[in-house]
C-alpha positions in Angstrom: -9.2 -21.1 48.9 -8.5 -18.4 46.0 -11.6 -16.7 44.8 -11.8 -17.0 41.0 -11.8 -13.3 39.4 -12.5 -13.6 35.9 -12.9 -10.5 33.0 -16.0 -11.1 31.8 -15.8 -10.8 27.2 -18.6 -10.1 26.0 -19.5 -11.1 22.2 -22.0 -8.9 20.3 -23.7 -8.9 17.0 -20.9 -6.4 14.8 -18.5 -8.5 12.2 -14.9 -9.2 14.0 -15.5 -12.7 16.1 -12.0 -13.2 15.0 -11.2 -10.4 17.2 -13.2 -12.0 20.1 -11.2 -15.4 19.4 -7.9 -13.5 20.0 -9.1 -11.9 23.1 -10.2 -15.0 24.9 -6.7 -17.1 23.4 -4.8 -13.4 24.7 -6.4 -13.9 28.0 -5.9 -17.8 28.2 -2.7 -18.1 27.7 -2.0 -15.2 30.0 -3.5 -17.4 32.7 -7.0 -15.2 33.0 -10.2 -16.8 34.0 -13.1 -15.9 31.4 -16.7 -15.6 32.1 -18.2 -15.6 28.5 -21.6 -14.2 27.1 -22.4 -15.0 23.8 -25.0 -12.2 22.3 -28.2 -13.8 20.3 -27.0 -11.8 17.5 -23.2 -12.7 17.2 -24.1 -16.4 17.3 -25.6 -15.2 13.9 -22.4 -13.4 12.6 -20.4 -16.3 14.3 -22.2 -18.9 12.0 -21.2 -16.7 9.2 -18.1 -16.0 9.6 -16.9 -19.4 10.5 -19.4 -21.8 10.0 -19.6 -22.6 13.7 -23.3 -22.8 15.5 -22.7 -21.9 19.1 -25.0 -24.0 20.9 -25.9 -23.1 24.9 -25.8 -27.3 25.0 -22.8 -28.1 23.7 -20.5 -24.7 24.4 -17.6 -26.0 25.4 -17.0 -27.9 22.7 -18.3 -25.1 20.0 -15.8 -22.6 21.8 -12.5 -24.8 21.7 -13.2 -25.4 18.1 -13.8 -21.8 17.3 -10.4 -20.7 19.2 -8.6 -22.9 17.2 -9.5 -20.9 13.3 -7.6 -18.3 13.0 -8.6 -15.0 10.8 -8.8 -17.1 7.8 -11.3 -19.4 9.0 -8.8 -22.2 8.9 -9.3 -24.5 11.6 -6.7 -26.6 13.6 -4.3 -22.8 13.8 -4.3 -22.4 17.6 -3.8 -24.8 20.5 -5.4 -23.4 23.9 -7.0 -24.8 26.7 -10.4 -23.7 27.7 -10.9 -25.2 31.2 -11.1 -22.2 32.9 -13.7 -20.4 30.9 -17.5 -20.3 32.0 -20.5 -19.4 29.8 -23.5 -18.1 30.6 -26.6 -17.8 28.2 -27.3 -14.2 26.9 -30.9 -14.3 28.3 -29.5 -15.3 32.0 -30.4 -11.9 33.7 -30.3 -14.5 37.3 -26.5 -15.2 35.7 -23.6 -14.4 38.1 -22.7 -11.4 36.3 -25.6 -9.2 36.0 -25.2 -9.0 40.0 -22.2 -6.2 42.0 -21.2 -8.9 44.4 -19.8 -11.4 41.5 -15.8 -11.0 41.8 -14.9 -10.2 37.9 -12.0 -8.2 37.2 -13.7 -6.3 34.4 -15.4 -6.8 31.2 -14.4 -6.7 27.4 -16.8 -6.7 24.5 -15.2 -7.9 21.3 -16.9 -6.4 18.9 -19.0 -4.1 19.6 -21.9 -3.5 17.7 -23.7 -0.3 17.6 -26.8 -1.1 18.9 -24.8 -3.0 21.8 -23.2 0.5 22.1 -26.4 2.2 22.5 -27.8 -0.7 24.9 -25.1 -0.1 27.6 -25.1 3.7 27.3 -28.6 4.1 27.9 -28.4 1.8 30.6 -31.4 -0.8 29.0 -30.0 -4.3 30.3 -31.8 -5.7 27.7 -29.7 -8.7 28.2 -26.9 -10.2 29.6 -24.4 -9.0 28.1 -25.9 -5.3 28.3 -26.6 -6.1 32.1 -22.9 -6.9 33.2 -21.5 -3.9 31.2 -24.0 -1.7 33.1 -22.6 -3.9 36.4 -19.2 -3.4 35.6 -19.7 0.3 34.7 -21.6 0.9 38.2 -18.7 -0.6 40.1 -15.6 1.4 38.7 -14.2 -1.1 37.2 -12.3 -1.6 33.8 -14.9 -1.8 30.7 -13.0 -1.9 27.5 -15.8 -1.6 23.9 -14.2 -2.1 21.3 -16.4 -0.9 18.6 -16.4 -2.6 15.2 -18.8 -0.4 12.9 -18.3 2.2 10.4 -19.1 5.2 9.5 -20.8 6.6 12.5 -23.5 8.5 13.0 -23.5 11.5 15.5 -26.1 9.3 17.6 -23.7 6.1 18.1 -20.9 8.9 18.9 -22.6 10.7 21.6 -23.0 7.5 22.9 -19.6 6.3 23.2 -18.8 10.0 24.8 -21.2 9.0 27.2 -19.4 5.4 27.7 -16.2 7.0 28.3 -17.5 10.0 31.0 -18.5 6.8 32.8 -15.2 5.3 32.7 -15.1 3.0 29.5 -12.2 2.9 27.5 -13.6 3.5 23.8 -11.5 1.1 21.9 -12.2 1.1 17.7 -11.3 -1.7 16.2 -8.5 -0.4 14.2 -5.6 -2.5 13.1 -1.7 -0.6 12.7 0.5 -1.6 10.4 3.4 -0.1 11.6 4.1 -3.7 13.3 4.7 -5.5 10.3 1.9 -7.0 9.7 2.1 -9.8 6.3 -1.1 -11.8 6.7 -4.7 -10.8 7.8 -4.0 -12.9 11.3 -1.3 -10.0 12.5 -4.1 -7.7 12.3 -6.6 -8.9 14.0 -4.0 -9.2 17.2 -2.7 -6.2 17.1 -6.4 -5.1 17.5 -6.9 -8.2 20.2 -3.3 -6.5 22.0 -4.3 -3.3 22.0 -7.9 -4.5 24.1 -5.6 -6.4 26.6 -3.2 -3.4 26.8 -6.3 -1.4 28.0 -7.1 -4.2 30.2 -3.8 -4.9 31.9 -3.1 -8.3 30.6 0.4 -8.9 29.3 0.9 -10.6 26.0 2.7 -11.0 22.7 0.4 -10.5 20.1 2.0 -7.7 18.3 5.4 -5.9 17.4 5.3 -2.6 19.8 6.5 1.0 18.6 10.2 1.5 20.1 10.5 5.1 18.9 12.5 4.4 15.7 12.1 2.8 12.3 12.7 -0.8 11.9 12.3 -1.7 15.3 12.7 -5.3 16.3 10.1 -7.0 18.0 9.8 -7.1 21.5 10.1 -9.8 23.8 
């Protein structure tokens, strides 16, 4: 029997859960299983940004429509099928992922907020989102933050310094627009790509640089 190996996304408090929406579709439709913990706080910045309540009870259901708005908040956008994608509650520290034996490929958390930043780095597994981070960090294996704050202070950079001299890839949420971009949607995956370039996963969610002006996209 094959032994499921999800990445483990991780959603915190910062503005950007349409970034986290094009993650998880990125890693869908590249076949990925996703282990997903929902923060306390982005369920507050989720309700804001979409209008969507993310209930423990009724996840499933709250997810599938949330992966369907795109960056506009326009619902009924994207198709995906979200079979394959188990949530666990932030406050779960028994959860399957706060433990070194759990088979995960890595972990992604889309956004990152600063104080979710701070959480990992000092090691405070204040939660479970925190916890697996720390997990994934202590097990060498791929941690991709993309932080979604600015300005920054000198205290939330020392901190990402110290997330990447323990192997994270520091990842700002930064679109390009070198790829074309016409509406707010191509921005937020290139931003989504570039966290599953870092991750390994193979997709199609943005026009890559070819060396030369007025490139074509890739395919």
């Amino acid at each position: 029997m094959k032994c499921r190996r999800p990445w483990i996304v991780g959603v915190s408090g910062a503005s950007g859960t349409p970034y986290a929406a094009a993650v998880l579709r990125g890693l869908l439709t590249a076949g990925e299983s996703v282990d997903l913990v929902v923060s306390r706080a982005s369920r507050l910045t989720l309700l804001d940004e979409t209008g969507i309540a993310f209930r423990d009870a009724h996840w499933r259901e709250d997810l599938r429509e949330w992966l369907t708005r795109g960056a506009d908040g326009k619902p009924g956008t994207f198709r995906v099928d979200v079979d394959d994608v188990r949530h666990w509650a932030a406050g779960d520290l028994a959860a399957g992922p706060s433990s070194g034996s759990y088979p995960v490929k890595g972990m992604l958390i889309v956004p990152a907020s600063t104080a979710c930043v701070a959480g990992v780095a000092l090691g405070l597994s204040k939660d479970l989102l925190q916890r697996a981070a720390s997990v994934t960090l202590k097990e060498r294996r791929k941690l991709v933050v993309a932080i979604r704050e600015t300005p920054l202070n000198g205290q939330t950079l020392r901190h990402l310094v110290t997330l990447d001299e323990a192997g994270a890839v520091v990842l700002p949420a930064s679109p390009a627009f070198y790829a074309g971009a016409t509406h707010i949607q191509d921005l937020v995956d290139f931003v989504a790509g570039r966290v599953l370039d870092a991750a390994g996963v193979p997709h199609q969610l943005y026009r890559r640089w070819e060396g030369e002006l007025g490139g074509s996209r890739s395919d």
